[in-house]
N, C-alpha and C positions, 0 to 999 in steps of 0.2 A: 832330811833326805827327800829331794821331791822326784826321785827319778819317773817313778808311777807318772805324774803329772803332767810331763812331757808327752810319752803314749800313749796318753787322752785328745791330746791336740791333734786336729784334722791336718792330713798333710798337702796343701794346697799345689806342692810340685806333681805329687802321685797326680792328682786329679787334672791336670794340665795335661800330663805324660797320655792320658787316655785319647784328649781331643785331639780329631784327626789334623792332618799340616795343610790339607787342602780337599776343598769340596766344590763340589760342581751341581748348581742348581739347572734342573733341566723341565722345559713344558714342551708345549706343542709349537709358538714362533716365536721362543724368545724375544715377545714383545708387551708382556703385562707381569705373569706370573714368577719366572726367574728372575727378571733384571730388577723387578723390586726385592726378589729375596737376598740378588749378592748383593745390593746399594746397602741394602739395612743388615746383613753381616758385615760390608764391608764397613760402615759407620760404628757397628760394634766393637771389632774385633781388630779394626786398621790393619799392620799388617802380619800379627800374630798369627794369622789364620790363610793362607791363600785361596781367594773366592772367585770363581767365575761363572757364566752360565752359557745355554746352549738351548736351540731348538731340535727338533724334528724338523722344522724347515724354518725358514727365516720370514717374518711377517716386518712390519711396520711398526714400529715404535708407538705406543697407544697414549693422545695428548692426555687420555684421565688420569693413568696410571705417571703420567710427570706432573699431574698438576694434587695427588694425593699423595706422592712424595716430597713434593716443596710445602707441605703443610709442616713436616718432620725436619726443614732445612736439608733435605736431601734433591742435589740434582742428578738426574738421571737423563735428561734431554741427549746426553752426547753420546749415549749408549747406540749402538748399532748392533742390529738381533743379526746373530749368525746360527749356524746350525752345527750338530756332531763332527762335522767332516769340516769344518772351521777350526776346530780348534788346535793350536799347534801344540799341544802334550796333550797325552791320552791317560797319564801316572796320576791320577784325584786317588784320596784315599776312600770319598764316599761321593757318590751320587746318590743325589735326592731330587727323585722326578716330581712331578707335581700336578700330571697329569697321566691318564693310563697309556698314551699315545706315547708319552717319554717315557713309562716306565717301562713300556714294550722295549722301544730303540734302545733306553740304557742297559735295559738285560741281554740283547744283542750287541751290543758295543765294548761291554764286559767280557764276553763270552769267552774267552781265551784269558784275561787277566783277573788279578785277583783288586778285586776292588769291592766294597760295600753297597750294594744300592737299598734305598731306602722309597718307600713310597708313602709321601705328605696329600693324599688325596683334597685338591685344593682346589673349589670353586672356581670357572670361567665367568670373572666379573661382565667381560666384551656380552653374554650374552643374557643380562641384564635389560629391561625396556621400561619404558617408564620418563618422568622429567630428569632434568638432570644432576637435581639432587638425590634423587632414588640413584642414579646411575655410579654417581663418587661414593654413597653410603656402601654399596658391594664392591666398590674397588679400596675404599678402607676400613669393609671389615676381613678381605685377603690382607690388602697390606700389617693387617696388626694382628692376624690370626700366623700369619706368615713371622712376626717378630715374636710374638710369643713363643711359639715352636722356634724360633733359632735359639732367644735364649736358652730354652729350658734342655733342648738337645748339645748344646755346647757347653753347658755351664754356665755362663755368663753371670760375672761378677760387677756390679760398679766400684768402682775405681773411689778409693777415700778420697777427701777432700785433704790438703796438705795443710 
């Protein structure tokens, strides 16, 4: 009789049921900090998870921040940074700003809905000086401080090999 034995096992649907269906990373120009965090959810998670991101205003797409994501196989080049008022659903289960200037707008943004924000206080690599080796080392120690904190906040599992 192994009934017990079964009740021992982790139950991997529960622990899914908790991750939210969709999050919205948000900084200051959705142009270094988010668009690397959906690319490396969105490489995690495909499309089990819906990812997108947002500024407080829309900046310029930063060539460090694409050329530290094609290190991971990740393109981000065709990203184009918009802002809150960009986005065409306002329904994310969690916002996670990642700077204090997003976490301001995402608590006003929220203010009437029921949604999660979360705040990932996350280095501005742009204001970095130095060669340009010093300059990619702070834009991939966000990029991997940024992946570590996705997995460990989502769960994230690798996937067996068949």
């Amino acid at each position: 009789m192994n009934h017990g034995m079964m009740q021992d096992k982790p139950s991997f649907p529960e622990a899914e049921r908790k991750r939210p269906q969709s999050v919205l990373f948000a900084c200051s120009m959705n142009a270094v900090r988010s668009p690397m965090a959906e690319a490396l959810a969105k490489q995690l998670f495909g499309r089990e998870i819906y990812f997108a991101s947002a500024g407080v205003r829309a900046g310029d797409l930063d060539g460090f921040a694409i050329a530290v994501m094609d290190e991971l196989g990740i393109d981000i080049c065709k990203h184009k940074p918009h802002t809150f008022e960009d986005l065409e659903d306002a329904s994310f289960d969690v916002i996670i700003s990642l700077s204090p200037e997003a976490h301001h707008r995402a608590l006003e943004f929220t203010r009437s809905l029921s949604v999660e924000v979360i705040y990932w206080p996350t280095i501005d690599p742009t204001a970095v000086q130095g060669t340009r080796e010093n300059m990619l080392d702070a834009y991939r120690n966000v990029r991997d401080g940024l992946h570590k904190r996705i997995k460990d906040y989502l769960n994230w599992r690798p996937m067996g090999r068949l």
